[in-house]
N, C-alpha and C positions, 0 to 999 in steps of 0.2 A: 343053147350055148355050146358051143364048141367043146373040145378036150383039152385045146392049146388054152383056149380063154380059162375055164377050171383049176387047167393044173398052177396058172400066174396066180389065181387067189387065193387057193390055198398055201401057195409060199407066201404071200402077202401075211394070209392071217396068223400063218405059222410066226412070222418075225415080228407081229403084232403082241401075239400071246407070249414069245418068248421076254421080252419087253415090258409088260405087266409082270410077268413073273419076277424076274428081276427086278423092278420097282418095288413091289411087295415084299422080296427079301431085303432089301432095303432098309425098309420104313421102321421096324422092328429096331435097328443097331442106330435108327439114327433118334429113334423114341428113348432108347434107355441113356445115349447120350447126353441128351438134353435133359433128363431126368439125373440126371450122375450130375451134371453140371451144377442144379438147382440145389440138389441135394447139400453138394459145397460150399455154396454161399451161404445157403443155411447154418451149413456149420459155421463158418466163420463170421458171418454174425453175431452166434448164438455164443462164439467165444470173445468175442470183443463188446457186447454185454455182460457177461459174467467177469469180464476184465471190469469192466468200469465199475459192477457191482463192487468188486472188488475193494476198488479204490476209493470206496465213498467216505471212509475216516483218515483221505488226505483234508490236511486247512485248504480252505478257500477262501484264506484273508489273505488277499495280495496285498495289503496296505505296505507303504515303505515301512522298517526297522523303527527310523524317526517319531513317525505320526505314531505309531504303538506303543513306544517310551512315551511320549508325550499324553497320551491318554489313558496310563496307568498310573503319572505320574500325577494326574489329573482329580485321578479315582483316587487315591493315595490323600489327594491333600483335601477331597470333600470328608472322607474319613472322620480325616486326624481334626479339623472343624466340627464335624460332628460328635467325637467325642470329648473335645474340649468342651462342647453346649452341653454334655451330660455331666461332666463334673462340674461346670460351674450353677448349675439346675442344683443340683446333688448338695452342693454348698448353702445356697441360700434355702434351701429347703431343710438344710441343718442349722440356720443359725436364725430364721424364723420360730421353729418348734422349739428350739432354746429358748428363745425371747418370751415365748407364749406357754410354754408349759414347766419350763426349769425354775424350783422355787428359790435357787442361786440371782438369777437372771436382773437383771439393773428395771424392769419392769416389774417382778414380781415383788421385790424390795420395796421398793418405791407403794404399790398397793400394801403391803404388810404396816409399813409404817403407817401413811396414809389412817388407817382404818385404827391404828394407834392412839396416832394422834385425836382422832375424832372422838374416839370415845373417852378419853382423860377428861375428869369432873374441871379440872382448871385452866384446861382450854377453852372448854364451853363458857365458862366463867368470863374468860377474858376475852374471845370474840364471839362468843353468842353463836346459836347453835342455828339450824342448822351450818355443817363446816364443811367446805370445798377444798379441794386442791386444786393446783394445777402446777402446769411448766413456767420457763421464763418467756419475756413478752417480746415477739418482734417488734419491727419498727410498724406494721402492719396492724399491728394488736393481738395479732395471730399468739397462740398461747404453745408453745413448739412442747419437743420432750423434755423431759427433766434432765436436767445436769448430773452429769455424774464423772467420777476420776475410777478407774483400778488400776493398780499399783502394787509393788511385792516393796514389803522392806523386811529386812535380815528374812531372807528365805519366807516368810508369810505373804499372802495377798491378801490388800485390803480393798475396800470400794466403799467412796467418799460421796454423797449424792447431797443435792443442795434442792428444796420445792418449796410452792406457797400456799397456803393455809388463807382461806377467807372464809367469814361470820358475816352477819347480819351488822356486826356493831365493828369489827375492827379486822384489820391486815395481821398475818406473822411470815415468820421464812422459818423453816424445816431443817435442820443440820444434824444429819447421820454418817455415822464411819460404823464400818461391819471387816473383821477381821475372819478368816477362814481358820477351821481350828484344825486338830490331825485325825479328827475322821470326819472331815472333808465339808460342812456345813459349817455357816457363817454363825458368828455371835456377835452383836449391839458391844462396840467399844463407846458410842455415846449415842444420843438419841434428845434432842431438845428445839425448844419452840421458840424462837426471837420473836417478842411484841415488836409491832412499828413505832410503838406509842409510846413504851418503854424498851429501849432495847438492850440496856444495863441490866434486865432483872428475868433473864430466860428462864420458861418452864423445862425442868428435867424430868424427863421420863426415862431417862438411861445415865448410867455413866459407870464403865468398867474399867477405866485406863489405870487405875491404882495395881487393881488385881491381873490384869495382865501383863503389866510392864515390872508386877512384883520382882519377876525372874533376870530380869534388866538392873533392877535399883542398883545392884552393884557397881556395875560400867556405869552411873552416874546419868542415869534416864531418868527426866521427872517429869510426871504430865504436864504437858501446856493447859493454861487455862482455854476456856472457850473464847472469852471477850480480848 
């Protein structure tokens, strides 16, 4: 090889190497660049997550103003249904256990007397024992509840019940009036048994209207007969 041919390669390799070398310082400013770059998205990412974390106790009920009214108004009136079904529950749950356990009660009256009646020597007498009650008769024959009136006169309550009696041998009808006294339990203003057979000549097992209208005889109160 010549000196002329040598001395062209190595200027060759010299502007070769100079070349690399420069690439190489390079690569370095354009790495942390790129790395600076990412670095920022990152962050801004990482703050528009922490944004939205943020905002997670906004509403996400878009519904119109409209439909919201309308379905509070909704919930509002299933409510107020619902608590009308608990008072009126509340009610007949009150005027059941009246019926069935209050010794006041147009049932429980009705069995006192009953059981009165039955055992009186001159009822057995006149319709033979064993003795039944009952109610008045549908058109059915159905035997319904017992009749009864309550009523207040001059400031008292009273309760008027009417039932029938049957024996073996004969028919009667039952006629009771019960006045309330001032501490608060009923007492027999009459209590007696109409024969079918005789009906002019009733068995009494009761009759108070003398002694409680005593305090009346003045104002000119005098008991009615029965018949």
């Amino acid at each position: 090889m010549s000196l002329l041919a040598l001395g062209s390669f190595l200027v060759k390799h010299r502007h070769v190497s100079n070349a690399l070398i420069r690439c190489s310082a390079s690569i370095p400013s354009i790495v942390l660049h790129r790395a600076s770059s990412n670095a920022a998205k990152q962050t801004s990412s990482s703050k528009s997550l922490s944004a939205g974390s943020d905002r997670t106790d906004v509403s996400t009920d878009v519904r119109p103003i409209g439909e919201r009214v309308k379905e509070n108004t909704k919930t509002a009136s299933y409510m107020g249904v619902i608590l009308v079904g608990v008072g009126v529950t509340g009610l007949l749950f009150y005027v059941i256990f009246w019926e069935l356990f209050s010794s006041d009660s147009p049932n429980n009256i009705y069995s006192e007397a009953l059981e009165r009646v039955k055992e009186e020597p001159k009822v057995k007498d006149a319709l033979g024992a064993p003795i039944k009650g009952y109610g008045e008769e549908s058109r059915r024959g159905r035997r319904t509840r017992v009749a009864h009136t309550q009523y207040v006169k001059d400031g008292v309550e009273h309760i008027r019940m009417q039932f029938f009696v049957q024996g073996f041998r004969n028919r009667g009808t039952v006629h009771l009036e019960k006045r309330k006294t001032e501490s608060g339990s009923y007492e027999y203003r009459y209590l007696f048994v109409q024969l079918d057979y005789n009906p002019h000549s009733p068995i009494i097992l009761e009759d108070n209207r003398l002694q409680q209208d005593s305090m009346r005889s003045a104002a000119g109160a005098v008991p009615q007969p029965f018949l």
